[in-house]
C-alpha positions in Angstrom: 0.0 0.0 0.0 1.7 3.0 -0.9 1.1 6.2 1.2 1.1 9.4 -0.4 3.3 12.0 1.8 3.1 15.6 2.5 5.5 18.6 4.1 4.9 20.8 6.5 6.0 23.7 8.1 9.4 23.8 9.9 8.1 26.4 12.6 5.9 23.3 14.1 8.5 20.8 14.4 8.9 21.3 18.3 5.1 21.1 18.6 4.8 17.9 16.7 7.5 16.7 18.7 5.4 17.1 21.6 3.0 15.3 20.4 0.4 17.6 19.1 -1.9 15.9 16.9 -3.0 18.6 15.2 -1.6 20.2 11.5 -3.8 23.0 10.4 -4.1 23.5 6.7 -1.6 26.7 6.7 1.3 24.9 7.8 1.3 21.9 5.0 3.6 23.2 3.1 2.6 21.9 -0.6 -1.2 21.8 -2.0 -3.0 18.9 -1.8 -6.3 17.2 -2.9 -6.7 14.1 -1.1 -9.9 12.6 -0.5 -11.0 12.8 3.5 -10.2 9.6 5.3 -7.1 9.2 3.1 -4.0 8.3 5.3 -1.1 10.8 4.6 2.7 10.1 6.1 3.6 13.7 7.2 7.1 14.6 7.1 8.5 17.8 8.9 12.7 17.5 8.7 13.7 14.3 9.9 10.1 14.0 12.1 7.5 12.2 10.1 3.6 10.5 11.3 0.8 8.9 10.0 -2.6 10.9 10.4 -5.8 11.3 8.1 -6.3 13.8 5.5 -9.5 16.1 5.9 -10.4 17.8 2.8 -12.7 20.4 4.3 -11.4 21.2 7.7 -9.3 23.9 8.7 -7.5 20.8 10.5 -6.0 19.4 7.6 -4.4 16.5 9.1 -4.7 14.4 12.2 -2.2 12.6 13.8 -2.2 9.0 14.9 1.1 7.2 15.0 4.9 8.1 14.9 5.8 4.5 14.7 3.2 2.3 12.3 0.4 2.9 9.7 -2.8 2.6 12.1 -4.5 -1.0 11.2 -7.7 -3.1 13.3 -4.7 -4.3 15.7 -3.5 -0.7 16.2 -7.0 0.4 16.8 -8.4 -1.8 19.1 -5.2 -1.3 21.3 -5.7 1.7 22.1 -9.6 1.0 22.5 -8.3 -1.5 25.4 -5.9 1.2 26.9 -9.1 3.1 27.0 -10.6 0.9 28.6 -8.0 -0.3 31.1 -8.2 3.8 32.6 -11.5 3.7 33.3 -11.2 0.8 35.4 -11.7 2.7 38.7 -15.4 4.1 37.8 -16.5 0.4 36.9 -15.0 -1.5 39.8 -17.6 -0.5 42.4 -21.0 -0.6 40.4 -22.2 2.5 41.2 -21.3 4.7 37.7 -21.9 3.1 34.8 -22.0 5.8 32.2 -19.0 7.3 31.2 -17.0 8.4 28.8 -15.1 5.2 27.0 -13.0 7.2 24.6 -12.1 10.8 24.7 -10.5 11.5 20.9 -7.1 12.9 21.1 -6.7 12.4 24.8 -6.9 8.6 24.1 -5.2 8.4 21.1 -8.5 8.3 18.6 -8.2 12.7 17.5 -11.4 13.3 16.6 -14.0 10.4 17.8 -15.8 9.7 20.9 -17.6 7.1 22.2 -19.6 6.9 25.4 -20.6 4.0 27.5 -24.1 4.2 28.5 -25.1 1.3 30.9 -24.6 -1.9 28.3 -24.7 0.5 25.2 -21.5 2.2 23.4 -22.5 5.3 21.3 -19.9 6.6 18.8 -19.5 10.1 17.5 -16.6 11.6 14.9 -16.1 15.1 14.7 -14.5 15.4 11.4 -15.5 13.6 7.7 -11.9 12.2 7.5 -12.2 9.9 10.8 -15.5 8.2 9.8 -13.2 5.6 7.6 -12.2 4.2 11.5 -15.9 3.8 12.6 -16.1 -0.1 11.7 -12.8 -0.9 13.4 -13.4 0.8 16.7 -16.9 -0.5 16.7 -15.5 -4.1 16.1 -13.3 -3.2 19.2 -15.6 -2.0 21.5 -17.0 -5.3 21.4 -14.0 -7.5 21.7 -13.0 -5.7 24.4 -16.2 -5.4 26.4 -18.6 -8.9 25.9 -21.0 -7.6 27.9 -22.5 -4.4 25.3 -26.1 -5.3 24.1 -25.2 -2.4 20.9 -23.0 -0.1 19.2 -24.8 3.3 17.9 -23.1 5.8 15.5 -24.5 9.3 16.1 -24.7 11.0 12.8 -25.2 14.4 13.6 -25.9 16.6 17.0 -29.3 16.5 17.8 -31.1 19.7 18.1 -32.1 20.6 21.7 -35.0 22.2 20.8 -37.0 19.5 18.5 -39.8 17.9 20.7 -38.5 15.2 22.1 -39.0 11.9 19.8 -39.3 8.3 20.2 -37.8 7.3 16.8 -33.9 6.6 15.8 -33.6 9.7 13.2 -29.8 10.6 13.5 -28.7 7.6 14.9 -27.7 4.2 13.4 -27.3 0.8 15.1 -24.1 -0.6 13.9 -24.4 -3.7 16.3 -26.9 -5.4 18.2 -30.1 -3.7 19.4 -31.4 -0.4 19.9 -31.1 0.6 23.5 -34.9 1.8 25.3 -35.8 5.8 24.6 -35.4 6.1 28.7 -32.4 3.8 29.5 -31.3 4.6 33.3 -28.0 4.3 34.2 -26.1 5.1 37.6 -23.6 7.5 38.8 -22.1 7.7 42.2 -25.4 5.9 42.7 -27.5 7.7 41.7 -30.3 6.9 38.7 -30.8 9.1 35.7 -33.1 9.1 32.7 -30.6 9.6 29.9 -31.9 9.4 25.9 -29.9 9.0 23.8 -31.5 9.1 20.8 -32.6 13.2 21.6 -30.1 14.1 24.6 -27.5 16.5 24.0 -23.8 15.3 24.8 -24.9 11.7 24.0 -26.8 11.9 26.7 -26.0 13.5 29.9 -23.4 16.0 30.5 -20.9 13.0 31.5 -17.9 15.3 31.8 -19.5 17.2 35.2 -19.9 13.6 36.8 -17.6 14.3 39.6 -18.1 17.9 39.6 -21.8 17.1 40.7 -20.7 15.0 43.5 -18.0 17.8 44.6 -21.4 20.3 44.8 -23.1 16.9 47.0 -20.9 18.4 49.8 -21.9 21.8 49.9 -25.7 21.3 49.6 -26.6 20.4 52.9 -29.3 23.0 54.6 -28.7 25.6 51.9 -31.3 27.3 49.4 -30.2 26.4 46.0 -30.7 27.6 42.7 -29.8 25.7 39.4 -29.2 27.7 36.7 -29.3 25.7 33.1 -30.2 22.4 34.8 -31.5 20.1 31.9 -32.5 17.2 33.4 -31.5 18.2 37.1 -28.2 15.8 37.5 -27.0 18.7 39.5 -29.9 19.1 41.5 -30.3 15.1 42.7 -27.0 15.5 43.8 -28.0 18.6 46.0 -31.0 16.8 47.5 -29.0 14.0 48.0 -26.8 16.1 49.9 -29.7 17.7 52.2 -30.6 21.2 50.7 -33.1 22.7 51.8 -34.9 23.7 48.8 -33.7 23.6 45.4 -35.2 25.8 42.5 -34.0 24.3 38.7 -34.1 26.1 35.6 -33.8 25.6 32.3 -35.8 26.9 29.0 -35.9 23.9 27.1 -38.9 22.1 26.5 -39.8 19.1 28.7 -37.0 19.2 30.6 -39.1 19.7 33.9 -40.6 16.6 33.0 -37.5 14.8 32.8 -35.8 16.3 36.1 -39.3 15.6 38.0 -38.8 11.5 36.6 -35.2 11.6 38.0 -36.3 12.8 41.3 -39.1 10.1 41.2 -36.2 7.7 40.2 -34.4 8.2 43.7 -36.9 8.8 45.5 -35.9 12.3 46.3 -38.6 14.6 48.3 -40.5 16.2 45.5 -41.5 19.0 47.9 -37.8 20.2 48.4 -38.0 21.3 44.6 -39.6 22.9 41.7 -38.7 23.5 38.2 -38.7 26.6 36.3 -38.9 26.9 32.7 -37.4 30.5 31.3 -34.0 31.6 30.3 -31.9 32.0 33.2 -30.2 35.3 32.4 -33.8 36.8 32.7 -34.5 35.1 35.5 -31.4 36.0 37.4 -32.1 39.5 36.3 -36.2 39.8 37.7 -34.9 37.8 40.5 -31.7 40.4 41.5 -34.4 43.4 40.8 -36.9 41.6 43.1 -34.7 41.2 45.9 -34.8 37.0 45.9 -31.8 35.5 47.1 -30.2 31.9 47.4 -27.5 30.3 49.6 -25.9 28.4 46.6 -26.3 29.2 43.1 -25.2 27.1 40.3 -24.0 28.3 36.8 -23.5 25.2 34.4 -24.2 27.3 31.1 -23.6 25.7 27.2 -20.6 26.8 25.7 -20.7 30.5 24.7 -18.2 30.3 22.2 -17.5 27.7 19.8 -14.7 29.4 17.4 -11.8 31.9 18.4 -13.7 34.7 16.7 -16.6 34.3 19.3 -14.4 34.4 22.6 -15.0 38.2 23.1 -18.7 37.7 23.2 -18.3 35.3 25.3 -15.7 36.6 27.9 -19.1 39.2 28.1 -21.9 36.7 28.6 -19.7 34.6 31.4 -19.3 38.2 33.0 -22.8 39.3 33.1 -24.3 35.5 34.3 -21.7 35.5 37.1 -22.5 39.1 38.1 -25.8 38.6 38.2 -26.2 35.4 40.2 -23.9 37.1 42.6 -26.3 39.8 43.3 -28.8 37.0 43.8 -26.5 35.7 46.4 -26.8 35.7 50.1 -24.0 36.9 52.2 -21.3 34.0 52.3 -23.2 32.0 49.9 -21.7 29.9 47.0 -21.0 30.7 43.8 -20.8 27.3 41.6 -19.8 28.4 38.3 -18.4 26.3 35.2 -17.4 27.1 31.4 -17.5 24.2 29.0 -15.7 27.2 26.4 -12.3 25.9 25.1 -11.7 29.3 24.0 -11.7 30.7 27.5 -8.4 29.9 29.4 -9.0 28.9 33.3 -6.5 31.9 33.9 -9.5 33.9 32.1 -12.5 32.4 33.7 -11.1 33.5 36.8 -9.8 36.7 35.3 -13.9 36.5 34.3 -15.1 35.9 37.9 -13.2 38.6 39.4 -14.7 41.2 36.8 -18.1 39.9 37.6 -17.3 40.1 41.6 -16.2 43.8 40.6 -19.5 44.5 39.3 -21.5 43.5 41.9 -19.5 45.5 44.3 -18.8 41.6 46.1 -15.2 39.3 46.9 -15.2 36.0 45.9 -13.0 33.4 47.7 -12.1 30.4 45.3 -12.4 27.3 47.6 -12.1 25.1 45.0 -11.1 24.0 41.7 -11.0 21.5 39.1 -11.5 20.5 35.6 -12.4 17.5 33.8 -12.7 14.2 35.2 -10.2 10.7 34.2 -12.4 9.7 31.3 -11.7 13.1 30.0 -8.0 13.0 29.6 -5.8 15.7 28.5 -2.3 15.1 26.9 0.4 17.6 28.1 0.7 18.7 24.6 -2.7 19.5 23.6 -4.0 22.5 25.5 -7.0 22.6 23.3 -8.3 19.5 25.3 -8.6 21.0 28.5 -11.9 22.3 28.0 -14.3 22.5 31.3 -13.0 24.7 34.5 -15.6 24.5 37.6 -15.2 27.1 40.5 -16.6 27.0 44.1 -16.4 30.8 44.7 -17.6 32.0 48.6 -19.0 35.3 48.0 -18.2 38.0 50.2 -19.5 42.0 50.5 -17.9 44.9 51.3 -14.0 45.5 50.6 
């Protein structure tokens, strides 16, 4: 098999080096017209990979393997290394969604899969990596006996469809379909999660241990969450004894789904109530009305999906976080996260500060942390490190 080569830039040598899988168009040095999915040997000096062309991308390349041209073998290796981290949320039987592969920080640039109870959804972020569907998908299952199906999800589902009972955008590559409502566990806990209309394929798997950090916190407090979906956030504050806990969110049936949760653990229904509006004009009626919380909760989408929109963004972050402060009691917590890869965790807390400034507040930062071990992050590749989630005790007066 003869693989076609191309040259790159010499400025990126110490990057790929590194171990950046990444080669953006601008760097390859001589025009190409490759199909996508076509493997390419890039060479920069003496350096040289294999990756896989994109034709459309402004990623022109992604990077695999220094050593050998990536075959089944190859593949489902690093499907079992996968695997093999992961070992600590399986071994006590209380999580069982999570997920399986994280793209480049496993090795895989540009393809997820998620483990959902016994069902494996996959999901590739670029034209050129669909050509390894069938071989990670044959992995999966050698690896794991135990899946009932393998799903490809063909495009993002649109969070503001009416929620459907049929496969559109989905397609079974092995064994059966998994139920509309399949419930999994984390930490113990039970949640709804569809993944045939769910966003994230699913649930919002990357906050897993973030929601258990809040679980510590909740206890006797007033609690507001803010962009809540189905409420995985607010189980784990009733779990953890709130008080009360208001949830919001503006998307349609949501409440429906967070009340089914509640009903799934058995959580006090009275202790909540779901609120469906946006959240920025809720904050704002609810900081002009005087209402206040002892723990507030910002878990918004990502503002800014492109460079180009980080500005905007760096402005929304700073007006939510201002105005939940002002709906803040005195020493009351701030739980704030950004799921924005443009934004920095220097700037999110560069972002905090401004908001504290505007509401005339101090924030303490109590604690810290990004994304959990199913969400790994090579040392090269900065773009992975994504989510940053702040416990922030709010303070008045200077």
């Amino acid at each position: 098999m003869t693989i076609p080569e191309i040259q790159v830039d010499s400025s990126i040598r110490s990057r790929l080096g590194q171990g950046h899988p990444w080669i953006y168009r601008n760097h390859v040095r001589e025009g190409r017209n490759f199909a996508s999915g076509q493997w390419v040997r890039v060479r920069c000096g003496g350096w040289s990979a294999y990756g896989l062309w994109d034709a459309e991308s402004p990623i022109a390349v992604r990077l695999f393997s220094r050593e050998q041209l990536p075959d089944a073998t190859w593949i489902a290796e690093r499907v079992w290394d996968a695997w093999e981290l992961r070992a600590s949320l399986r071994d006590h039987g209380a999580t069982s969604a999570y997920r399986w592969i994280y793209g480049e920080g496993d090795g895989l640039p540009g393809l997820v899969v998620d483990r959902y109870g016994d069902y494996a959804t996959i999901q590739t972020y670029a034209a050129s990596v669909q050509t390894l569907v069938p071989m990670v998908a044959t992995a999966l299952r050698r690896c794991d006996p135990e899946l009932r199906g393998v799903l490809l999800r063909e495009r993002e589902p649109d969070a503001a469809t009416e929620a459907a009972s049929d496969t559109e955008g989905m397609r079974l590559l092995w064994g059966e379909w998994p139920p509309n409502e399949l419930v999994v566990q984390e930490h113990g806990l039970y949640l709804q999660a569809n993944l045939f209309q769910g966003q994230k394929t699913g649930l919002f798997l990357d906050q897993r241990e973030n929601r258990r950090t809040l679980e510590q916190f909740a206890g006797g407090r007033t609690i507001l969450n803010c962009f809540a979906y189905t409420g995985a956030f607010s189980l784990y504050a009733l779990r953890g004894g709130a008080a009360q806990v208001v949830s919001v969110d503006q998307g349609r049936g949501l409440a429906e789904a967070a009340a089914a949760n509640l009903a799934l653990n058995q959580l006090e229904a009275a202790r909540h109530s779901f609120v469906t509006e946006d959240c920025f004009a809720l904050l704002d009626g609810y900081a002009k009305a005087g209402r206040s919380f002892q723990l507030i909760i910002l878990d918004p989408p990502s503002f800014a999906r492109q460079k180009s929109n980080m500005h905007a963004a760096v402005r929304a972050y700073t007006r939510l976080n201002a105005l939940a402060l002002r709906c803040l009691e005195a020493g009351g917590l701030l739980v704030s996260a950004s799921c924005t890869s443009q934004v920095s965790p220097e700037q999110f807390r560069s972002i905090l500060a401004d908001a504290a400034l505007q509401a005339q507040v101090r924030l303490q930062l109590i604690h810290e942390a990004g994304q959990p071990l199913d969400h790994p992050v090579p040392a090269c590749f900065p773009e992975g490190r994504y989510l940053k989630f702040v416990v922030a005790r709010m303070v008045h007066g200077w």
